[in-house]
N, C-alpha and C positions, 0 to 999 in steps of 0.2 A: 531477483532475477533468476537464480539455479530454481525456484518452484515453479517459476512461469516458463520458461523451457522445459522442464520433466511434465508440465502438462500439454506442451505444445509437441513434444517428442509422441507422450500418449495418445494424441488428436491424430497425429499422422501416422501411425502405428496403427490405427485401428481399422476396423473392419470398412467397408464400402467403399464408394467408386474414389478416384483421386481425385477427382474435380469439387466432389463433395465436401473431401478433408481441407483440401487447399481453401475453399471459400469458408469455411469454417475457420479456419487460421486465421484467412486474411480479415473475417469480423471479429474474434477474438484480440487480436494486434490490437486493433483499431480503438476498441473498447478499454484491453488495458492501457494505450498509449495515455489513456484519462486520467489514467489514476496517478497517484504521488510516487511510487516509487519507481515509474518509469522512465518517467519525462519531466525533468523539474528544473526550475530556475532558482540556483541558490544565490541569496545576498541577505548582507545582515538585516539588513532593513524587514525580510521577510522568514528569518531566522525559525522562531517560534511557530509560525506558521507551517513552514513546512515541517518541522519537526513534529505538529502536530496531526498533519498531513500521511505524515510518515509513519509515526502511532498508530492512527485510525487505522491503517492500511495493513497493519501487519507486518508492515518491511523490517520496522524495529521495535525492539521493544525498552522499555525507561531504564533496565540491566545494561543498553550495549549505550546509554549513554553516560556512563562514567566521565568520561574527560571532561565534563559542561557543569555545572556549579549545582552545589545543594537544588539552592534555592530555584534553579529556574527546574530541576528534574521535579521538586515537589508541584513547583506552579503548573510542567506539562500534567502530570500524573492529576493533579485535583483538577484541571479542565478535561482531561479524558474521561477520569471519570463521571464527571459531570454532564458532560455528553454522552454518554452510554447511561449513565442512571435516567437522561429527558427521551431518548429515543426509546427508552423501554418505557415510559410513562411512571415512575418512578417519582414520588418526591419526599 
């Protein structure tokens, strides 16, 4: 969230009309509202998910999840990178 305001801070900070910056924000909002670490609905049941959610995204990374068990930070760690090895074509 602190990088997504220093860039929404930068958007309206910056050069041209206000009407311009403001509609930019308000599709920027909009766009992140999609992502994982804006807007999420946590429960165990979707636990993994959104952790991986969360990963993908950048919000966190398998360091700040220390308090969660070996084995499930190996299991997120070898699906992320598993996903990142298929989205680069990779096998």
């Amino acid at each position: 969230m602190e990088r997504l305001n220093r860039e929404y801070i930068a958007l309206l900070s910056g050069t041209g009309p206000a009407s311009e910056k403001f509609w930019e924000l308000e599709r920027r909002m909009r766009e992140d509202k999609k992502r994982g670490g804006v807007v999420m609905r946590m429960s165990r049941s979707n636990m993994e998910l959104n952790l991986l959610s969360l990963l993908s995204d950048g919000v966190i990374s398998i360091a700040e999840l220390d308090g969660f068990s070996e084995e499930l930070r190996e299991k997120l760690a070898f699906v992320l990178r598993d996903h990142r090895d298929w989205d680069h074509g990779d096998s």
